[in-house]
C-alpha positions in Angstrom: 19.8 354.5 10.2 18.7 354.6 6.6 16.1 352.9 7.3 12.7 353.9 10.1 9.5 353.1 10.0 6.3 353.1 11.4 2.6 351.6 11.7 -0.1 353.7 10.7 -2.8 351.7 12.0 -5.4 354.0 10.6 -4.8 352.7 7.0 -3.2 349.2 8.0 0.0 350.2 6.6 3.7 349.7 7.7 5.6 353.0 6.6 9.4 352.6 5.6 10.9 355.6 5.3 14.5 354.9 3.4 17.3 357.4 2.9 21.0 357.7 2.1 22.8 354.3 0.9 20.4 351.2 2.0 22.2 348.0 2.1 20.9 344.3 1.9 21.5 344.1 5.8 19.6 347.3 6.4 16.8 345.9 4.9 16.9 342.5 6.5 17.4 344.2 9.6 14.4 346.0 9.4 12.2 343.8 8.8 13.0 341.4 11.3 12.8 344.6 14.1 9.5 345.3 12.4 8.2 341.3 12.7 9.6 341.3 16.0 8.3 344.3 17.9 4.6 343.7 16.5 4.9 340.1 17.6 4.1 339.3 13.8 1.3 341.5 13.5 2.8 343.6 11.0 3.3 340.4 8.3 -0.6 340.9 7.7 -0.2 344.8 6.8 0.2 346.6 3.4 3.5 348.2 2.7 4.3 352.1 1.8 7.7 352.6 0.9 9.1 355.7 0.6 12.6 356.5 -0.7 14.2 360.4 -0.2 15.5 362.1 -3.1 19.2 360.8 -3.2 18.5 357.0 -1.5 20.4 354.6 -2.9 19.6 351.2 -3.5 22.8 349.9 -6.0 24.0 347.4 -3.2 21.3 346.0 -3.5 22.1 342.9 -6.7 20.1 339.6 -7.1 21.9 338.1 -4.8 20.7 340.4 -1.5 17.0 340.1 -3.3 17.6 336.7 -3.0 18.9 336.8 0.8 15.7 339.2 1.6 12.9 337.2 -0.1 14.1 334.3 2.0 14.2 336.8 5.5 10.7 337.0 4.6 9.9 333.5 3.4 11.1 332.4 7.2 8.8 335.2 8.8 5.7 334.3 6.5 6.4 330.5 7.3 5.9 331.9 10.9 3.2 334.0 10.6 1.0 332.9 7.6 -0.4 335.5 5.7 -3.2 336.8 2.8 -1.2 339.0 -0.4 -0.2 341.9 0.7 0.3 345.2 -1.4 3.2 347.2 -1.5 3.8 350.7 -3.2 7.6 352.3 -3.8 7.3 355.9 -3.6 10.5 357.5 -5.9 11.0 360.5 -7.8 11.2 359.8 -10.0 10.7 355.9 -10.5 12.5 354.8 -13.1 15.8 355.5 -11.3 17.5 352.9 -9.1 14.7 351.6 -7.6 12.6 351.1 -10.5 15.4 348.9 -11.6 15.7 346.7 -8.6 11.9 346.5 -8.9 12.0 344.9 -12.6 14.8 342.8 -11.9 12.8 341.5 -8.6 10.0 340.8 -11.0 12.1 339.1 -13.1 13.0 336.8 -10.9 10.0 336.4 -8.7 6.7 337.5 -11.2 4.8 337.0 -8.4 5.9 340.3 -6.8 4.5 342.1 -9.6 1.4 341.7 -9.0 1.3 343.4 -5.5 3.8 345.3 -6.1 3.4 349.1 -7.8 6.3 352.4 -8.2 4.8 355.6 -7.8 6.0 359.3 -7.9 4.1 360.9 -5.4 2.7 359.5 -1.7 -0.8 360.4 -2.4 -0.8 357.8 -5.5 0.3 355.3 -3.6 -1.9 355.8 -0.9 -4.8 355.9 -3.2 -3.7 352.9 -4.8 -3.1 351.1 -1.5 -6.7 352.1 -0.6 -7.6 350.3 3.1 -9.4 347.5 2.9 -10.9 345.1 5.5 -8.3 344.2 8.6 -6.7 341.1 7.7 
């Protein structure tokens, strides 16, 4: 699966862990197992996202962002929620994911505002800093 995860309730986080070639159905499928076996819970927790050396995100176009935003538009229509933040760990960021991540900002600003690349885990974290449960 190149795609796990896990809640690290200790920091409110939901930690994807990503590897090999992640498709647009990997991560739709995801997130709805994630929604679904928190009982919605989850939609009201920052997001770590880290990516092994190698992932690849390329099948991913504007198209699968597209089909993905509105997975979660349907959840958040569900299970209302406050901004979350989300951090992409890659190493280094500018590769493929740094690109899907400017051209999701390009078509949705809005994500760039909660939404930062970093290199290492530990910059993310402190970046993603807990705050108060939401």
């Amino acid at each position: 699966m190149p795609i796990t995860y896990e809640i690290d309730s200790a920091r409110n986080l939901i930690v994807y862990h990503a590897s090999g070639i992640v498709t647009p159905k990997d991560a739709i499928d995801v997130i709805d197992r994630v929604v679904t076996t928190t009982n919605g819970k989850a939609m009201h927790l920052d997001i770590l996202f880290l990516l092994d050396p190698g992932a690849s995100v390329s099948q991913i176009d504007m198209e699968a962002i597209q089909r993905i935003k509105s997975r979660i538009e349907t959840w958040v229509s569900k299970y209302p929620r406050a901004p979350i933040k989300c951090a992409i760990v890659s190493s280094p960021p500018e590769d493929a994911v740094g690109e899907l991540w400017r051209a999701m900002t390009d078509f949705d600003p809005a994500i760039g505002e909660h939404t930062r690349t970093f290199r290492t885990a530990s910059e993310a974290y402190a970046w993603l800093r807990p705050g108060p449960q939401r």
